[in-house]
C-alpha positions in Angstrom: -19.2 -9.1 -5.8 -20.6 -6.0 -8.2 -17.6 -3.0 -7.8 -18.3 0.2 -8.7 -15.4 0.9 -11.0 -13.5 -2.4 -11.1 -10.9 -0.7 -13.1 -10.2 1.0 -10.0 -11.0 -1.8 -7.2 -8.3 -3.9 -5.6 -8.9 -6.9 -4.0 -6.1 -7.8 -1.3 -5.6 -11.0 0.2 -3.6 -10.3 3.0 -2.9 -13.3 5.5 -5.4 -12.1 7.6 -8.1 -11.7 5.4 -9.3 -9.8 2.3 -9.2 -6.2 1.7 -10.6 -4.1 -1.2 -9.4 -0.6 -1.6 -11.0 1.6 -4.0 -8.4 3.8 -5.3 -8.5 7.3 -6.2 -7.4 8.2 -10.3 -8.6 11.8 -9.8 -6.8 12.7 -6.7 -3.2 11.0 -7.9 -3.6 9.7 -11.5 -0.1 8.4 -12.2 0.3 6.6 -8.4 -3.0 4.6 -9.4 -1.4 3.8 -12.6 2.4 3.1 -11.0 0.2 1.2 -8.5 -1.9 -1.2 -11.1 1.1 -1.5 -13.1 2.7 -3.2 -10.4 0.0 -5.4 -9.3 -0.8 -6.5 -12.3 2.5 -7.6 -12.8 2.4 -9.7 -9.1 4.7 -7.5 -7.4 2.8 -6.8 -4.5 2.2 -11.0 -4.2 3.8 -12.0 -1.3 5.6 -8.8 0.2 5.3 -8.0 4.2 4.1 -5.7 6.2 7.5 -4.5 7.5 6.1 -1.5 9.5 3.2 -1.3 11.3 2.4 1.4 13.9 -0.1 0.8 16.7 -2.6 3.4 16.3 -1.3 5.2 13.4 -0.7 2.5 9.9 0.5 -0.2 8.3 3.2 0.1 5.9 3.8 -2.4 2.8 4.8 -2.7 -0.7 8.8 -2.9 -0.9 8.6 -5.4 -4.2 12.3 -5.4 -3.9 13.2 -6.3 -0.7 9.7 -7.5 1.4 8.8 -9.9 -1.0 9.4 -13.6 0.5 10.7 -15.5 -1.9 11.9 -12.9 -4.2 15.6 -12.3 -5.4 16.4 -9.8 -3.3 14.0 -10.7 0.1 15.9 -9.4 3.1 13.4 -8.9 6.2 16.3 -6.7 7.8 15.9 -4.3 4.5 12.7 -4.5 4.0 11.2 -0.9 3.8 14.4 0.0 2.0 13.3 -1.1 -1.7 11.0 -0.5 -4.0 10.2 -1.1 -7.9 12.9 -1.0 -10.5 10.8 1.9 -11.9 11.7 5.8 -11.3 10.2 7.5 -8.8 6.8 9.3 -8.9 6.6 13.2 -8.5 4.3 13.8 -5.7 0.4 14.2 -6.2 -0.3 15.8 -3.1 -4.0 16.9 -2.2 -6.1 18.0 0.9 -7.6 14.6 0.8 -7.4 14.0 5.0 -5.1 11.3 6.4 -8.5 9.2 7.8 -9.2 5.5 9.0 -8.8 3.4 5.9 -6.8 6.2 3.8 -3.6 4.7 1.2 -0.9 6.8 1.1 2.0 6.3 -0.9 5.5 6.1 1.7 8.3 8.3 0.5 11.6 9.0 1.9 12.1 12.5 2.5 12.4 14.1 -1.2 8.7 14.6 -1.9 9.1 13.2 -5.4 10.3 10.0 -4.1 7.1 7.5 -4.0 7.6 4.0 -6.0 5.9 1.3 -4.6 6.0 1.6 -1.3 1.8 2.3 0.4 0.7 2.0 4.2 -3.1 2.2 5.0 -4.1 4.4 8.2 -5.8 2.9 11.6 -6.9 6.2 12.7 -7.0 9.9 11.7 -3.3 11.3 10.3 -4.4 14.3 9.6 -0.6 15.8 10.0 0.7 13.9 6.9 -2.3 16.0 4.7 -0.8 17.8 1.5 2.6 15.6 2.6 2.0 12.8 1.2 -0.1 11.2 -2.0 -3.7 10.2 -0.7 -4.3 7.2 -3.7 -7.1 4.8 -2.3 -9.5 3.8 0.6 -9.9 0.9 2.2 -13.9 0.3 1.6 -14.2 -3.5 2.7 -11.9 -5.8 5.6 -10.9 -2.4 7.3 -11.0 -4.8 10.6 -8.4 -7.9 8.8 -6.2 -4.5 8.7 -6.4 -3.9 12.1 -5.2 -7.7 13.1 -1.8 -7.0 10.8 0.8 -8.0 14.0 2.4 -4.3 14.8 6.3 -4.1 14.8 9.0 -1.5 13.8 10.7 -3.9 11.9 7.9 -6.6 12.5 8.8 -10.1 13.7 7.9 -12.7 11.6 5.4 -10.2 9.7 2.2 -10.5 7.7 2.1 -10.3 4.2 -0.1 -9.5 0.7 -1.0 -13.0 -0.5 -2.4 -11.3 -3.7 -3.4 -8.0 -5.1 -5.6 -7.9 -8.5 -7.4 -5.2 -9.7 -11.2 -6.4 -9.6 -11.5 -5.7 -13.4 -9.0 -8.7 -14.1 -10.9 -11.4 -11.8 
């Protein structure tokens, strides 16, 4: 598969499919870097979807405490974690909430991204210049839509893999 920037491609296995997000350096530079940094590290390899919302996202990326069969995996916690790297300050934009959009999760300090990322089902337009807008989902929006929903999830999907296309 020929990517447009494969510097800036991710290709997902999740265990319902593939997904390839292109991510967004000019709208939220140092997320897309935390964010690569992380994956090409295998952070993101094997951590859950601990919170999926019918109708509005799926939430992922807690490398501390999602990842099965990490140190620390607790699915009761998982959501709670994330990298062992400082937070990010906030790159907030008016890039709209939209089917497919990455989003970095935060807690409520503005400035508290780390690793944590949920990818919209529909339009969230509300969370607009709220939260940092890093990526798109541009391929296997429909294997995202299959993740089983939960608030915590039951016996939850997971990232298989993350690379950036560059490295495969």
């Amino acid at each position: 598969m020929a990517y447009k920037d494969p510097e800036n491609t991710l290709v997902m296995e999740t265990t319902k499919g593939e997904v390839v997000i292109e991510m967004k350096p000019d709208l939220a530079p140092g997320h897309v870097a935390r964010i690569k940094e992380l994956v090409r590290a295998g952070d993101y390899d094997g951590v859950v979807f601990h919170r999926v919302i019918d109708g509005f996202m799926a939430q992922t990326g807690d490398v501390r405490f999602g990842k099965k069969g990490g140190a620390h995996f607790d699915p009761g916690r998982a959501g709670m974690g994330g990298s062992s790297k400082p937070d990010l300050k906030a790159e907030f934009s008016g890039a709209n909430h939209g089917r497919g959009t990455c989003s970095m999760a935060r807690a409520q300090n503005p400035n508290s991204a780390n690793s944590q990322f949920f990818i919209c089902f529909e339009d969230a337009s509300f969370l607009d210049n709220q939260y940092t807008v890093w990526g798109e989902v541009i391929e296997g929006m429909d294997n995202v839509d299959q993740i089983k929903r939960g608030e915590p999830v039951q016996d939850p999907d997971s990232i298989v893999s993350m690379k950036v296309a560059a490295d495969l």
